[in-house]
N, C-alpha and C positions, 0 to 999 in steps of 0.2 A: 710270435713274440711282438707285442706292442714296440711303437717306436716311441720316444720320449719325447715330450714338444719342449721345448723352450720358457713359453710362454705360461704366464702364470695367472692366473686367472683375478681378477678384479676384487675379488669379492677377501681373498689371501690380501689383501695390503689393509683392510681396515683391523685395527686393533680388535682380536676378540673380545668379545663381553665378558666379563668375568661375573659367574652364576653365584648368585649370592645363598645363602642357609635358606633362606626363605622358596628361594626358583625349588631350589632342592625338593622341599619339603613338599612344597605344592606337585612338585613331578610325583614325590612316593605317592599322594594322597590321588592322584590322577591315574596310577598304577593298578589297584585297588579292583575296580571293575572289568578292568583289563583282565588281571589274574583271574578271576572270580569267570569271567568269559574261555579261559583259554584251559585252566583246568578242568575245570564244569564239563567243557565239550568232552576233553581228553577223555574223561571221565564218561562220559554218556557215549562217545565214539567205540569206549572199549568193550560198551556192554552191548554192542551190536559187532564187534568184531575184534579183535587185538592189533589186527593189521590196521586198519581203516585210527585207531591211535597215533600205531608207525608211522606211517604214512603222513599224519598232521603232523607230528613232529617231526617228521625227517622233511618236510616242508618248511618249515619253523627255522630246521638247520641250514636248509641249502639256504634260502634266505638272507641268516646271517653271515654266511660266506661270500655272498654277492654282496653284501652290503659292506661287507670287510674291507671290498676292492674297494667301493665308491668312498669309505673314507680316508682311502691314502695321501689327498693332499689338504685336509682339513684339519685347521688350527688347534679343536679338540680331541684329535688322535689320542688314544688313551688318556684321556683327562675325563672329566665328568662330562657327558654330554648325550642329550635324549633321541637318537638318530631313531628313523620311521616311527615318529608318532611313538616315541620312549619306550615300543617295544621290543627292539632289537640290538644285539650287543658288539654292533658292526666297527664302534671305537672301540673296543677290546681286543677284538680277532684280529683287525688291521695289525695292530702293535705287534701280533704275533706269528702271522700268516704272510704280512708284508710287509716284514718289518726290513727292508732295505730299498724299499720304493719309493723313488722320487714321483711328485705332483705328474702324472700325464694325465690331461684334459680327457683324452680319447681313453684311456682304459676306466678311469673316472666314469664317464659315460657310458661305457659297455656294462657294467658291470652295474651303477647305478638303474639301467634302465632292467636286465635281468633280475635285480630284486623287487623293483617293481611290480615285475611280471609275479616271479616267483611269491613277491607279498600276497598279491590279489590274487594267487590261486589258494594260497593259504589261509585265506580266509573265506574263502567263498568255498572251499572242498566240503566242510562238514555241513551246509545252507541245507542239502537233500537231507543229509541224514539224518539231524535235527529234526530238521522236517516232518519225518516219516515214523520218527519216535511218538513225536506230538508236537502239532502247530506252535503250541506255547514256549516250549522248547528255542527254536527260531527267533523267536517274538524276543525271550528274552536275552536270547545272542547279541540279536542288534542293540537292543535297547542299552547291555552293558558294554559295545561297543559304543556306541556312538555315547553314553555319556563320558568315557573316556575321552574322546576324540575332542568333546566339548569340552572338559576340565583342560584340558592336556594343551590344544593348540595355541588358546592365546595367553598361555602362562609363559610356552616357552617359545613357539615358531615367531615372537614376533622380536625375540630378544638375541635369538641366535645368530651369529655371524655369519652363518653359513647358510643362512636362507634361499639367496639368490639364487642356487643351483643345487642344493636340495628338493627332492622333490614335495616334502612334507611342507618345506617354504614355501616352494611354489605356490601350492597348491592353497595354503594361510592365503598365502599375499592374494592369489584371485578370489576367495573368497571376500578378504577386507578387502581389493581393491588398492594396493597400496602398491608403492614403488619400492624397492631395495633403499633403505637407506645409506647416506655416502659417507 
């Protein structure tokens, strides 16, 4: 059992952003390739196996359950908010998986850093199999990945409050190079 810190993290004391119709819209419209990527495979994964489906989906789920944890001390807990790269529904399940958890930094972190992992296996699981079906196959995984990735991050990772210690922000902000703002 986690111990609970005290301390509250930095990045909690700046007034969240509030996401205007427009962030919205832009997020469904960044959405788009994403699905069209993650069905597609589903879809192409189950014609080589039903399991090897399972599998990316129950990948998909554990995920969102680690993700659950890393949003427990974050201002858009259950409110509209686009966590890992607005594919995951880790402000929903929080509200309801953890829903009597105060802010702990350290469980935050545990739990942030396993859906990382568990992201990246998630997405890198069907790369062979794709593969193996036909090169082009692959080709357009990534391709409707990453134009996601490219719609998606500077719509919203740069607007989000919780940048600092997300790792989707992170990862914005070393790309732009930019500091948290205070």
């Amino acid at each position: 059992m986690s111990k609970e810190i005290n301390v509250i993290h930095p990045c909690l004391y700046k007034k969240a952003y509030h996401w205007t119709t427009q962030d919205k819209w832009k997020y469904a419209l960044s959405l788009i390739p994403f699905l069209i990527a993650f069905l597609g495979t589903s879809y192409l994964l189950g014609t080589i196996s039903v399991y090897l489906t399972l599998i990316f989906l129950g990948l998909y789920l554990i995920g969102n359950v680690f993700q659950a944890g890393a949003c427990t001390g974050c201002p858009y807990r259950g409110k509209y908010c686009p966590p890992v790269f607005g594919v995951y529904l880790g402000n929903i399940l929080s509200t309801i998986l953890y829903k009597h958890k105060k802010f702990d930094i350290k469980f935050i972190g545990i739990h942030a850093k396993f859906a990382e992992f568990v992201i990246y296996g998630t997405f890198l699981f069907p790369v062979y199999w794709l593969y193996t079906l036909d090169w082009y196959y692959l080709l357009i995984y990534i391709a409707l990945l990453g134009i996601h990735l490219v719609t998606f991050m500077p719509n919203q990772c740069d607007k989000c409050s919780y940048n600092e210690i997300c790792p989707g922000g992170i990862i914005w902000r070393k790309i732009r190079r930019t500091q948290p703002q205070a």
